[in-house]
Every structure is written in structure tokens, then in C-alpha cells.
N, C-alpha and C positions, 0 to 999 in steps of 0.2 A: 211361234210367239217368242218375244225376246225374254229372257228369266231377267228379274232384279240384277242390277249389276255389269249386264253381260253388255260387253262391247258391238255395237252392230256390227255387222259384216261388209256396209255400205260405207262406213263412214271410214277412212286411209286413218292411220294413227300418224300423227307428223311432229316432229319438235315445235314449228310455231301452236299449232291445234291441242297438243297437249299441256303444254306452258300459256295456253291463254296468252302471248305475245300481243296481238293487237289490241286487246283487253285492257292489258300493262302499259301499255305504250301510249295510249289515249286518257291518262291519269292523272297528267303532271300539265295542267290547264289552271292550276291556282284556281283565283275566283276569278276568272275569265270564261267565256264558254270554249275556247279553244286556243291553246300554247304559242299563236301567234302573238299576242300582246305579254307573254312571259321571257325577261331576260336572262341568256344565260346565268348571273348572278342568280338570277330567281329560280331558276331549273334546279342550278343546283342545290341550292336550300331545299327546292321539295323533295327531289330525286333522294338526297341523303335521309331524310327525315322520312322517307316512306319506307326505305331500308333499312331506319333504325325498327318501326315495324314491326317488319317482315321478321329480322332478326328477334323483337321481342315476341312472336310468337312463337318461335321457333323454341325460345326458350322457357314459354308457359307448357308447352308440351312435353319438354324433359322434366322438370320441376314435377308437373302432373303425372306423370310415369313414375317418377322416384318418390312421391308423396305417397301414391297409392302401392306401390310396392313396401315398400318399407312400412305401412300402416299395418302389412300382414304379415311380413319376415320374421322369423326366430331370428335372434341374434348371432347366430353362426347359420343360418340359412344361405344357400347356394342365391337366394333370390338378393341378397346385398349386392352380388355383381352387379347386373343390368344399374342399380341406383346409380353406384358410381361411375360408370359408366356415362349416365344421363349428365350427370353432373360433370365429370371429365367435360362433355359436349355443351355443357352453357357457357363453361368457363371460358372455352376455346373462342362461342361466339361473341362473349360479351371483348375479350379481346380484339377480335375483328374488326368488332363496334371501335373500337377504341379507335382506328384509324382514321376512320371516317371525320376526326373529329379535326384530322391533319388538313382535310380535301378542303373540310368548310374553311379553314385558316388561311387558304387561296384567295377569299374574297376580303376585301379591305374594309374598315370601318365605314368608308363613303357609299363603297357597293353595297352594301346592307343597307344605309339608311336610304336609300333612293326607294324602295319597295317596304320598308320596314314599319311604316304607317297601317301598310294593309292587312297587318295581321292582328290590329287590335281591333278588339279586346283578349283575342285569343293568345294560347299558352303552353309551353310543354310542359307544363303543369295538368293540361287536360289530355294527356295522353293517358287513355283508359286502361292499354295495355302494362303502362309502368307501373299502375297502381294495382293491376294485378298482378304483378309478380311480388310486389310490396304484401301483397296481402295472402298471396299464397306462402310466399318465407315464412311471415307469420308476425310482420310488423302491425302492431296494435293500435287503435284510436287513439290512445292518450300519449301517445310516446312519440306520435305526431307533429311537427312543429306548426304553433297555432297559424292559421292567416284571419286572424281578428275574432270576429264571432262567426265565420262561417266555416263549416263542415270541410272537410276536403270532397267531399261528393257534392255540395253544390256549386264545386266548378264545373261538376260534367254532366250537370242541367243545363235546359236551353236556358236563353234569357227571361224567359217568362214563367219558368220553376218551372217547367212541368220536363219529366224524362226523355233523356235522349239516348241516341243508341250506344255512350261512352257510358251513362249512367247503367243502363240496363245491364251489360256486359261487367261493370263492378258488379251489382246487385249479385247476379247467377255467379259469380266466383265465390263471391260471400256465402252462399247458399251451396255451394259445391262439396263443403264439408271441411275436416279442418286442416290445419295448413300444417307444412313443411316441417315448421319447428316442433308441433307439439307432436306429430310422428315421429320425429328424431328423440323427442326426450323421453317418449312413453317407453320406446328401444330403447333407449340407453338404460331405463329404470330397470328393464328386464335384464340385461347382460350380468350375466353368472360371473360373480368375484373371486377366480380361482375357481372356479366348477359350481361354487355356493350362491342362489340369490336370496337366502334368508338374510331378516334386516340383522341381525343379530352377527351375520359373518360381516355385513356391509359398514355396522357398528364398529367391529372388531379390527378392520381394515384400515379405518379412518385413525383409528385409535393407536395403531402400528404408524401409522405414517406422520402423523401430527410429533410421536415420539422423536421417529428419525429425523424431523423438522428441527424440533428442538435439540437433537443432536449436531445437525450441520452447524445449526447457530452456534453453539457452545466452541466448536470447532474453530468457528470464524473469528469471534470472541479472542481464542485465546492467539493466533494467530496474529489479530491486530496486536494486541499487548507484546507478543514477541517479537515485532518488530518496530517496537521504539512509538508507538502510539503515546500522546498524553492522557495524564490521568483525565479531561476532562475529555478527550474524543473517544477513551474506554465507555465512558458514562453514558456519552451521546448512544451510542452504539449499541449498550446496556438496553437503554430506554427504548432505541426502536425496531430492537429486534424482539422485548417482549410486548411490543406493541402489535409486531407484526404477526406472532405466535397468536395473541389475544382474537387478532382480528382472523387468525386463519382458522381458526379451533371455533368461531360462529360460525364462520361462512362453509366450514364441513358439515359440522354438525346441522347445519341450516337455520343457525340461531342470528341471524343477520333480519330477518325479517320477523318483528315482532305480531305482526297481522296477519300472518300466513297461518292457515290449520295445522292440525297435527297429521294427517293428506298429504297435505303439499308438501310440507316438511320432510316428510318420508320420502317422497317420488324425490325432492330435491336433492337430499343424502344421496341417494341411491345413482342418481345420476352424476353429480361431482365424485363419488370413488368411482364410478366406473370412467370416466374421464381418465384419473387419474392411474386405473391399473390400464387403460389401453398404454398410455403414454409411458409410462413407467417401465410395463414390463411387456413391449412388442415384440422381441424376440419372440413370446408365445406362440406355435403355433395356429392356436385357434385367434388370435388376435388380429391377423394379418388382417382379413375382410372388413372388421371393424375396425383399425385404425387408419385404412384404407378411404374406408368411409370417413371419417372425422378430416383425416385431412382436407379429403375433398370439399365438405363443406367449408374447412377454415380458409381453401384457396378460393373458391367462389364468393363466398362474403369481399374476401380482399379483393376480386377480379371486379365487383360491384362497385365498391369504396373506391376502388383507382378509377372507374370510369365516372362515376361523382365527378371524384377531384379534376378528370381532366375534363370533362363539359364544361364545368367552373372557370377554369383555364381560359377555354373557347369563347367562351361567353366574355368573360373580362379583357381578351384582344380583339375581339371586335369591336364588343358597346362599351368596352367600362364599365361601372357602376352608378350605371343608369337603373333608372327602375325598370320593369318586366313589363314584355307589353300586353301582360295580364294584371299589372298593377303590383305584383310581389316586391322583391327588396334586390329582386334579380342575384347579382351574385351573391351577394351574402345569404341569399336563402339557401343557394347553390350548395355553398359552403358547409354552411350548417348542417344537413343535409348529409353529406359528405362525415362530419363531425360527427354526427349525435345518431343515425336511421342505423345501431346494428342492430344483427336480431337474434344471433347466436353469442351472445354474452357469456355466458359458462364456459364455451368452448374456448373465450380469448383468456377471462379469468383465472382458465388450471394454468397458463403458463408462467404464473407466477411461484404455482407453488410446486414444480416437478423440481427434483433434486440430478445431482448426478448421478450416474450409472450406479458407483459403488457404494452411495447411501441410502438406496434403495433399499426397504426394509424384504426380508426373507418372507416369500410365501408361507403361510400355515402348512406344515405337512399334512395335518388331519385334512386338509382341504385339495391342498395339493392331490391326493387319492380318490377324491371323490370323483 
């Protein structure tokens, strides 16, 4: 009797039979019953678009590795490899992705619209699997960009409301547990400040470096004045660097957000210094795995944001800006899109406020020991 699993001994293992080839290859029939009334212009469109896919699920399965990993890692845990790791490999695919976007640029604005009728009302808009990567990052409902009074999920209802199998496959990611980002900041809140994760060293760190802030200012200050600055561009300069102190001494402290708990506030302290001692002081050591990590996330957000921007691209040399033949605003939703969907915000945010190497304020020794 054959166990679960086990290969029969009858059946030849063959590269078509393993890869499902004839399977794959009998798919690209549009809404036809079969690829004879499909033209090459139309091949291509589907051929690509079933491989953009393949490749997004390729990359709900690193994302989903590195979620769940990192959900249980200590902050110096051997287990951060594999994440970055995962991440190294979406980046790599989402690039890929990016080419593909050359191949479709092969067909002209007239080859598209000869077939282009036939895909409305539909949209890559209803691509379930985009929206679950959207939702596994950890992009939120309201941060959304509106399309009127409806949902982004009941685009991937059938027409007569009731769910389909794009809707479903959102639902079970929703319910999968929580996403990307709030395992990365629940991590970061843990990460020891110099050896210390009491709030009070985290306090005390913040407090050191908002110093040295206001030290490089003073610095720049006198620098301008030294070299022939007017008294009114001293003033200007005056004003918006203690503007910019004001504004950087809430957003440490967490006082930028007046609605948020005294919770949230803590976890958010805690997470912008540690941002900030990765970035600051990576020579460390023990810092290497985590700043390793960070980058990785800040080059996949951006490997995401360049493939936006270049669909956008795609889309506006082919149709223009036409509407969507889902009805959207086509490229400028694109755009938008592109603009407005990050999801690591913190992680762009510290780079305003890291200093150079030698204003970096000195480790606590009492800490430094521990």
C-alpha cells in the first residue's frame, strides 16, 4: 500500500509530468474555449499577466516565511537570516517583474485596443494576489485610496455580490494572522539599546541624540554665519532649524500623535531609537543581522514603489489616460498608488534624522557593560 506522499513506482518522474506542462500550456485561451481565436498581441497580454502571478505568489510565500519567522525571533536570533534571506528573493523577483513590463511595450496602442473591449469590466485592480501582498506588508483600509463608496474587496465579488474565489483567498489572508509590519515593529520594540531594553535607557538615548541634533544645528548655524550669510538668511535658518528640533523631539518622543495611548507611544519610542542606534551605530557587532534586516525591508518597499511607478509608465504608452477598463482613473490611480501605498513609514522617516559618523553621540558606558 502506497504511504501519504510516496511517489508511485508505476508512474516515470518526467520534466513535462512534474511541471504540469500540458496543464500550463492549455491556459492562455482568454475567454475563448480554445487559443485559436487568441492573437498573438492577446497571447501576450495573458502569457505576461499569468506570470506576473506566478511570480506574486512566489513572493506571498517569502513574505509568509519572513512574517512568521521574525513573529518569533529574538532580536539577535540566528533565525533573522532566513527573513532576509526571503526578502533578498522578493526583491530579486519583483525586479524581474519589472521587465516584463519592456515585453508588453512591444505591442502598440492599436494592438491593444483591437482586443481591449474584451476585458471589461475586468481589472488589475482584481488581482487577489496583489492585494494580498498589500495586506500581508501591512497596508491598512483607510490608507487606501478611495474608489467612491465601494470597498476594495467588492471588486473581487462576482457581479451579483455574492464571493468569489479572489474574494475568498483575501478573506483567509485577512484571517491568516498579522502582517509583516506589525512583526517587524513588535521586533524592533524588543531590540536592546546598547545591551538595555528598559524604557528608561530608551528614554535616555533619545535624550542623548536629540542633544547631538541640536548640537550639529548650532554647528551649521555658525558655519553659515561664517561664511558671509545675511543677517536675514541667519534668521531664516534660525527659525527652521528650531522648527525642525521642535518637530524631531515629538516625533522621538512619540508626541506627534496626540490620539495614540500611552501603549502605543511606548512601543513607538522604542522602535524609532532603535531605528536609530541600528543606523547610527552598525559597526556594532551584534547589529549586523538587524541592520541587515532593515535594509532589506527599505530595498523591497523601494523595489515595490519602482514597479508602481513603472506599470504607470506601461500603462500611459499604451492607453494614455484613458479610464481603467475597470472604470478607475487608470493612470493616475496608478500614480497615486505609486505616491501615497508605503507601509514602512518609520523606516523612511529615521533618515532624516541620522547625523554623521562623528556626531554621533557616545554609548552610555554603564550600558555599554551590560
Amino acid at each position: 500500500m502506497q504511504e501519504p506522499g510516496e511517489r508511485s513506482s508505476t508512474m516515470e518522474t518526467n520534466y513535462w509530468r512534474y511541471l504540469k506542462t500540458e496543464e500550463l500550456l492549455a491556459l492562455q485561451t482568454g475567454l475563448n474555449e480554445d487559443e485559436s481565436g487568441v492573437g498573438n498581441d492577446e497571447m501576450l497580454f495573458i502569457v505576461v499577466h499569468q506570470i506576473y502571478e506566478l511570480w506574486f505568489k512566489l513572493i506571498l510565500r517569502e513574505l509568509t516565511l519572513a512574517r512568521n519567522a521574525l513573529n518569533t525571533a529574538l532580536p539577535h536570533d540566528h533565525r533573522v537570516a532566513p527573513v532576509v534571506r526571503s526578502i533578498r528573493r522578493a526583491i530579486v523577483v519583483f525586479e524581474q517583474a519589472n521587465q516584463h513590463f519592456r515585453l508588453i511595450e512591444t505591442m502598440t496602442t492599436r494592438d491593444f485596443l483591437d482586443f481591449r473591449d474584451a476585458l471589461v469590466p475586468a481589472s488589475g485592480f482584481q488581482s487577489a494576489q496583489m492585494r494580498e501582498i498589500e495586506i500581508l506588508l501591512g497596508l491598512e483600509d483607510h490608507e487606501r485610496i478611495s474608489l467612491g463608496k465601494r470597498c476594495f474587496r467588492d471588486a473581487l465579488k462576482e457581479a451579483d455580490g455574492t464571493p468569489s474565489s479572489a474574494d475568498r483567498r483575501v478573506q483567509a489572508r485577512i484571517a491568516q494572522g498579522p502582517s509583516f509590519k506589525h512583526c517587524l515593529y513588535e521586533w524592533l520594540s524588543r531590540l536592546p539599546i546598547a545591551g538595555a531594553s528598559e524604557a528608561a535607557s530608551v528614554d535616555g538615548f533619545i535624550g542623548d541624540y536629540l542633544r547631538a541634533i541640536r548640537d550639529e544645528n548650532r554647528k551649521r548655524l555658525r558655519t553659515f554665519v561664517e561664511r558671509g550669510a545675511s543677517p536675514d538668511g541667519v534668521e531664516s535658518l534660525r527659525a527652521r532649524l528650531r522648527a525642525d528640533e521642535s518637530d524631531t523631539e515629538a516625533y522621538l518622543r512619540a508626541e506627534d500623535d496626540p490620539e495614540a495611548d500611552a501603549a502605543t507611544r511606548a512601543q513607538r519610542r522604542a522602535i524609532r531609537a532603535a531605528l536609530l542606534y541600528v543606523e547610527s551605530y552598525r559597526e556594532r557587532a551584534e547589529l549586523g543581522w538587524p541592520r541587515e534586516l532593515v535594509e532589506a525591508v527599505l530595498d523591497f518597499e523601494q523595489a515595490f514603489v519602482i514597479w508602481r511607478q513603472r506599470h504607470a509608465r506601461m500603462v500611459e504608452r499604451i492607453i494614455g489616460r484613458r479610464v481603467g477598463t475597470g472604470g478607475s482613473s487608470g493612470v493616475d490611480y496608478l500614480d497615486a498608488t505609486a505616491l501615497r501605498y508605503r507601509v514602512f513609514s518609520e523606516l523612511w522617516a529615521i533618515r532624516s534624522l541620522l547625523l554623521r559618523k562623528a556626531a554621533v553621540p557616545a554609548l552610555d558606558p554603564v550600558l555599554e557593560d551590560r
